[in-house]
C-alpha positions in Angstrom: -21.9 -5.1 -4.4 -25.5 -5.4 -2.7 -23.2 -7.5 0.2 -24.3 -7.1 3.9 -21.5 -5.1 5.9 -19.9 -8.5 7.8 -19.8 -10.5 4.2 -16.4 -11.5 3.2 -14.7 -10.7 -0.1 -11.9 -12.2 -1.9 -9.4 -8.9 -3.6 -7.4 -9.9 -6.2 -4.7 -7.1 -7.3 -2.6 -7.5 -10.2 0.2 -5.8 -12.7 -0.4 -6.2 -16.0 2.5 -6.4 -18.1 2.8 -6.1 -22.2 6.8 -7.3 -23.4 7.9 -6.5 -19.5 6.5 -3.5 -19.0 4.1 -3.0 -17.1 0.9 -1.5 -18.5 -1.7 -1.9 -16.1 -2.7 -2.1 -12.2 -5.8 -4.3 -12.1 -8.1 -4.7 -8.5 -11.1 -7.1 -8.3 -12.9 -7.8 -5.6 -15.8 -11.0 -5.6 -18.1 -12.1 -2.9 -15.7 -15.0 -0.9 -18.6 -17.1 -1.1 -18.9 -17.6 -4.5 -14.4 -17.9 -5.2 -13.8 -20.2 -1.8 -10.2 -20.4 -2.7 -9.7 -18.1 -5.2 -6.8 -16.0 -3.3 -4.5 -19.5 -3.6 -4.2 -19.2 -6.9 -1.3 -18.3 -9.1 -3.3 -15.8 -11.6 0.1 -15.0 -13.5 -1.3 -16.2 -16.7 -4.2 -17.4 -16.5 -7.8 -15.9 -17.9 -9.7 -15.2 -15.1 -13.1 -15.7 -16.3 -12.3 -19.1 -17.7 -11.1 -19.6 -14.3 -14.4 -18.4 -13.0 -16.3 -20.5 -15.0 -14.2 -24.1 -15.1 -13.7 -23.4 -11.0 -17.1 -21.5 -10.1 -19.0 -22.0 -12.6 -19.7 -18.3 -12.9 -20.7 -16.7 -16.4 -20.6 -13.3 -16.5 -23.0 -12.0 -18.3 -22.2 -8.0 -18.4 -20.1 -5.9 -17.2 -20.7 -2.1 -16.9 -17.6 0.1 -17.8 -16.5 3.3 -17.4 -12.9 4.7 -18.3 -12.1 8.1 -17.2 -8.8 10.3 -17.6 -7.0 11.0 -13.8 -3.1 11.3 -12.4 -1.5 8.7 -10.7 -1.3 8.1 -7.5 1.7 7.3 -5.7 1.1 3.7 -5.2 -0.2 3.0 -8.7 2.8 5.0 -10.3 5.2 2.7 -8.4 3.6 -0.2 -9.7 3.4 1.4 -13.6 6.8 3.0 -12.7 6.0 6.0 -14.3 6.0 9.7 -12.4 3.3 10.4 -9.4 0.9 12.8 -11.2 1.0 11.3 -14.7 -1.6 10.9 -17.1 -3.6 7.8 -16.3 -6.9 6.0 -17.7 -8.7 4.6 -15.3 -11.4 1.7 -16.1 -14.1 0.6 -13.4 -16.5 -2.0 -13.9 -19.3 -3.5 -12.4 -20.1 -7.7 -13.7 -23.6 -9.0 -13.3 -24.3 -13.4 -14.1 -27.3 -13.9 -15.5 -29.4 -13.5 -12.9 -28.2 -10.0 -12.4 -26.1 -10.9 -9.2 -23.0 -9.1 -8.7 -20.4 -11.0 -8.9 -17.2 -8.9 -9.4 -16.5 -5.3 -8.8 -13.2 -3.9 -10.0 -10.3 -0.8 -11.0 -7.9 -0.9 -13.7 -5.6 2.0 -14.2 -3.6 1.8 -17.5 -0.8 3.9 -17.9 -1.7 6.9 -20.8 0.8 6.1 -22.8 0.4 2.8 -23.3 -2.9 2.5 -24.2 -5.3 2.9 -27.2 -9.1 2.8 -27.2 -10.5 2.1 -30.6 -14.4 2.0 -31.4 -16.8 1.7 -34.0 -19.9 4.0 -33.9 -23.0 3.5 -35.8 -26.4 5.5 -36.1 -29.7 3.9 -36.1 
């Protein structure tokens, strides 16, 4: 995150859900000086970037993806409540401002059967 070793940071972990099952195990972490209060609030369901930016006034302005395939691990198969060693994708992203400060490093693991990536690919 380009932080020095002694500054803080705010983790935020939640399980995404989709008609009560849960879909998705979601970890952010922010610099705590930019969120001063952010692990009060009830994130149930609520948009965390328009929290970010009505709060914070943070605008992300990119966020560098990557998904791969893995197996779950124990904790995160609890949480999906799906078998230890299943078939998981795992998202991790990196979200810049503007200014190309960091503001938000996180891990999503989706469970791999309940989710669908779709794109559209062109040539130039």
């Amino acid at each position: 995150m380009g932080l020095s070793p002694a500054a803080e940071i705010v983790e935020i972990e939640r399980v995404r859900t989709l008609d009560g099952l849960p879909t998705a195990v979601q970890t952010l972490c922010f610099p705590a000086r930019l969120v001063p209060g952010l692990e009060r609030v009830g994130l149930e369901d609520v948009s965390l970037y328009e929290l970010l930016y009505s709060t914070y006034e943070i605008k992300p302005a990119r966020c560098d993806y990557t998904l791969q395939a893995e197996r779950a691990e124990i904790l995160v198969a609890q949480h999906l409540e799906i078998d230890e060693g299943a078939p998981v994708l795992v998202g991790r992203e990196r979200t810049v401002d503007g200014d190309e400060r960091v503001i938000c490093v996180g891990r999503i693991v989706h469970r791999g059967d309940a989710y669908r990536f779709t794109a559209s690919l062109y040539r130039f």
